[in-house]
C-alpha positions as CSV (number, residue, x, y, z in Angstrom):
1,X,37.8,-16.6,52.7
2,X,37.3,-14.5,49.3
3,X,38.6,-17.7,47.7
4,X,35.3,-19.2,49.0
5,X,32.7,-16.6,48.7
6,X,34.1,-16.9,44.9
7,X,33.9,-20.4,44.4
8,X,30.6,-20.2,46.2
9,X,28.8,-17.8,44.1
10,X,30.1,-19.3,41.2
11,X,28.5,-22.5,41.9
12,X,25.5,-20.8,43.0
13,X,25.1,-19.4,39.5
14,X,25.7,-22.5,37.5
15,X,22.8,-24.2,39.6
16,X,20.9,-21.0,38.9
17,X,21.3,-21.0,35.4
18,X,20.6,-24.9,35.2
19,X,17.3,-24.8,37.1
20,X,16.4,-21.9,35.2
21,X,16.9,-23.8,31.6
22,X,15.5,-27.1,32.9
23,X,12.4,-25.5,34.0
24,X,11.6,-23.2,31.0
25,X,10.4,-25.8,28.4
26,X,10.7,-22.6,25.6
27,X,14.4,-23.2,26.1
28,X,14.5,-27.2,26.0
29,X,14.4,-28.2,21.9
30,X,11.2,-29.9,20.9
31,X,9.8,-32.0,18.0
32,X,6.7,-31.3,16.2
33,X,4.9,-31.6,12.8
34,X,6.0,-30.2,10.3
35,X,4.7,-26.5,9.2
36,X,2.1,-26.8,6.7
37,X,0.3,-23.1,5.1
38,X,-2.8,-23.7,6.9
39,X,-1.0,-24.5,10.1
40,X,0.9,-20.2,10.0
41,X,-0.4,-18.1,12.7
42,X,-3.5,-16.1,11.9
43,X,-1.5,-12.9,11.7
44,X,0.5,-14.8,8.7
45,X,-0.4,-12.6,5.5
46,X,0.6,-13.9,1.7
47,X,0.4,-12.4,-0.7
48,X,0.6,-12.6,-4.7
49,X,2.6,-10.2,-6.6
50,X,0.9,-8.5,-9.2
51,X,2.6,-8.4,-12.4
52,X,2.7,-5.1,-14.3
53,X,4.3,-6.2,-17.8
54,X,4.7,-9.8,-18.2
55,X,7.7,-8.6,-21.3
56,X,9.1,-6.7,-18.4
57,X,12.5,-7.8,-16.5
58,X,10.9,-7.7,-12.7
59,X,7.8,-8.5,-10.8
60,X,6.0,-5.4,-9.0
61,X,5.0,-6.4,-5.8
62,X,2.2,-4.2,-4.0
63,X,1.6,-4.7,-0.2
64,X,-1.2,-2.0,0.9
65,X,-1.4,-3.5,4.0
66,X,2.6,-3.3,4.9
67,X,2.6,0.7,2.3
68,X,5.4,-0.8,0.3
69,X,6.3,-2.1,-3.0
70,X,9.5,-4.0,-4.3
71,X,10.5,-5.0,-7.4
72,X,11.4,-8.6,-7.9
73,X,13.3,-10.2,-10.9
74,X,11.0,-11.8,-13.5
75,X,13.3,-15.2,-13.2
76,X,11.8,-15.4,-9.6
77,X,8.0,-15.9,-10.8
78,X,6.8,-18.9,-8.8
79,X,10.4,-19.1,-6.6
80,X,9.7,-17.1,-3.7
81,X,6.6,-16.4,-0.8
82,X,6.0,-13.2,1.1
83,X,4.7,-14.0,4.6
84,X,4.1,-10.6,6.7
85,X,4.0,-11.5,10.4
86,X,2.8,-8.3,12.8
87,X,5.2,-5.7,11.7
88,X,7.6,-7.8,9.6
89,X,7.6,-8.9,5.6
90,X,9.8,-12.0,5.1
91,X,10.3,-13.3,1.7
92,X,11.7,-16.8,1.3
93,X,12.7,-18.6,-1.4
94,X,9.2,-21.2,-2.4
95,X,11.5,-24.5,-3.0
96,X,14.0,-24.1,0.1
97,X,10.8,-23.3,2.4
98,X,9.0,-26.5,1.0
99,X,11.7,-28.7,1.4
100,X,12.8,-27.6,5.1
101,X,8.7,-27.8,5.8
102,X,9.2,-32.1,5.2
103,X,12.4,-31.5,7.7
104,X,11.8,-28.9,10.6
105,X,9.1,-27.4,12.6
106,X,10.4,-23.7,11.2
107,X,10.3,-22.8,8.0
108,X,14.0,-22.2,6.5
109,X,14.7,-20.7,3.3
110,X,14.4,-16.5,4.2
111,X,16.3,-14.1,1.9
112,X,15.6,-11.2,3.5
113,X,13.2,-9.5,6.2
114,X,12.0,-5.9,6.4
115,X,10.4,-4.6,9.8
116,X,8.2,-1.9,10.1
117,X,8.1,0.5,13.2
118,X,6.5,3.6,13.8
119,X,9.6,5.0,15.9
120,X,11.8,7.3,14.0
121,X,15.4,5.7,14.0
122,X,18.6,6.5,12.5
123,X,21.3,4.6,11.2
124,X,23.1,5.0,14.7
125,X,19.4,3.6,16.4
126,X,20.3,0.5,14.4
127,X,23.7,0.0,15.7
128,X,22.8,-0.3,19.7
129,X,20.5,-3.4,18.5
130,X,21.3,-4.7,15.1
131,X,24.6,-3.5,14.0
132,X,23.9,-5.3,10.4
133,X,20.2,-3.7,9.9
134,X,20.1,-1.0,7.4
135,X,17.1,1.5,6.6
136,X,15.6,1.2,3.5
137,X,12.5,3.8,3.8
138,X,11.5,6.5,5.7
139,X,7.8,7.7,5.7
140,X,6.1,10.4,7.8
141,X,4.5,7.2,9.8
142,X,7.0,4.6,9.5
143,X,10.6,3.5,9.2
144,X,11.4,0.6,7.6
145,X,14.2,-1.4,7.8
146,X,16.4,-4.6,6.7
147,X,16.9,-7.4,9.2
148,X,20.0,-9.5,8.5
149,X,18.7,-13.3,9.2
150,X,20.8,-15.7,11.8
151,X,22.8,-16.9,8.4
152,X,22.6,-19.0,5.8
153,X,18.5,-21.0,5.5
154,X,19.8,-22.9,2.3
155,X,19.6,-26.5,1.9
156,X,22.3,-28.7,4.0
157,X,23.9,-30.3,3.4
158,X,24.3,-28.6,0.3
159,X,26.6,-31.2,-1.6
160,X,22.6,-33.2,-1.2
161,X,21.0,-30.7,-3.0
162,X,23.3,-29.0,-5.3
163,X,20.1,-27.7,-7.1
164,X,18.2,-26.5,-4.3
165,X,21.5,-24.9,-3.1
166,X,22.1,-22.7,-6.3
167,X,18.7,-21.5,-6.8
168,X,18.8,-20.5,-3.2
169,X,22.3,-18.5,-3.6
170,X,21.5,-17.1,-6.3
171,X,18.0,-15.9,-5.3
172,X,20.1,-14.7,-2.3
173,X,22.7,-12.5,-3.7
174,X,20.0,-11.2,-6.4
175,X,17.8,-10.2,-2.7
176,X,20.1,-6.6,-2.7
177,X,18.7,-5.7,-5.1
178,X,15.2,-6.2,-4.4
179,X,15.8,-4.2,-1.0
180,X,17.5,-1.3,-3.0
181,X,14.0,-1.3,-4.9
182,X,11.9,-1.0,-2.0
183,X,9.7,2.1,-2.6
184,X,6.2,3.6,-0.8
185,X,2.7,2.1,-1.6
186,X,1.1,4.5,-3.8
187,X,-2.9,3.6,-4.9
């Protein structure tokens, strides 16, 4: 008898679970056109860095708007866009995000993401939800904090775009230090 209410309720939830996916469309994976700037949501923000020294080493980036600033390596001039979407800045790398926008409906190409949220959280707040976010400001307003992507936006296959795929790594590995470089908006 338990045998059956088992293989019951099973089944039961595997026709659950089907109707559920076949009737949210959300879940189902579509086809679109491709993202173009003037097509980004009107709460899509970019904006230009504003350069400090041009015989300096980095790039100051001022965001009033978001309160911070970062520093970005003067090799990166023309290589990367800051998009901030509600409370989130996301900086991709310019030539990944161009080519993915000919490819896919979503742009590819992020290096890093920092969110902004008025709660207060700790290190140990970050582990119940994102066990690979780290906080990289504190403010009397606002915490802000890394946001480790899904994994690698590069160009694939890379052996394709060998190119692409180094400028993309490199831009990568250099993000650390941009986020170790994030600082408060000061006018």
């Amino acid at each position: 008898m338990s045998k059956r209410i088992s293989i019951f309720m099973f089944t039961l939830v595997l026709i659950l679970s089907f109707v559920s996916c076949s009737e949210n469309k959300s879940m189902q994976p579509t086809v679109g056109p491709t993202i173009q700037a003037t097509d980004m949501p009107e709460t899509v923000t970019t904006h230009s860095p504003e350069e400090t020294n041009t015989d300096s080493e980095t790039i100051l980036y001022d965001n009033p708007d978001f309160g911070i600033t970062l520093e970005f390596p003067a090799h990166w001039k023309d290589k990367y866009v800051v998009e901030v979407v509600d409370n989130k800045l996301i900086v991709y790398s310019k030539n990944t995000m161009e080519w993915s926008n000919t490819r896919y409906t979503v742009p590819h190409g992020e290096l890093f993401r920092i969110v902004r949220t008025e709660e207060d959280l700790s290190e140990e707040d970050l582990l119940s939800f994102d066990f690979r976010s780290k906080i990289l400001l504190k403010t009397d307003t606002y915490t802000y904090y890394q946001m480790i992507g899904n994994g690698y936006e590069g160009p694939y296959p890379k052996e394709e775009y060998p190119e692409l795929y180094e400028e993309y790594m490199q831009m990568f590995d250099e993000s650390k230090s941009v986020l170790s470089s994030v600082g408060v908006y000061e006018p």
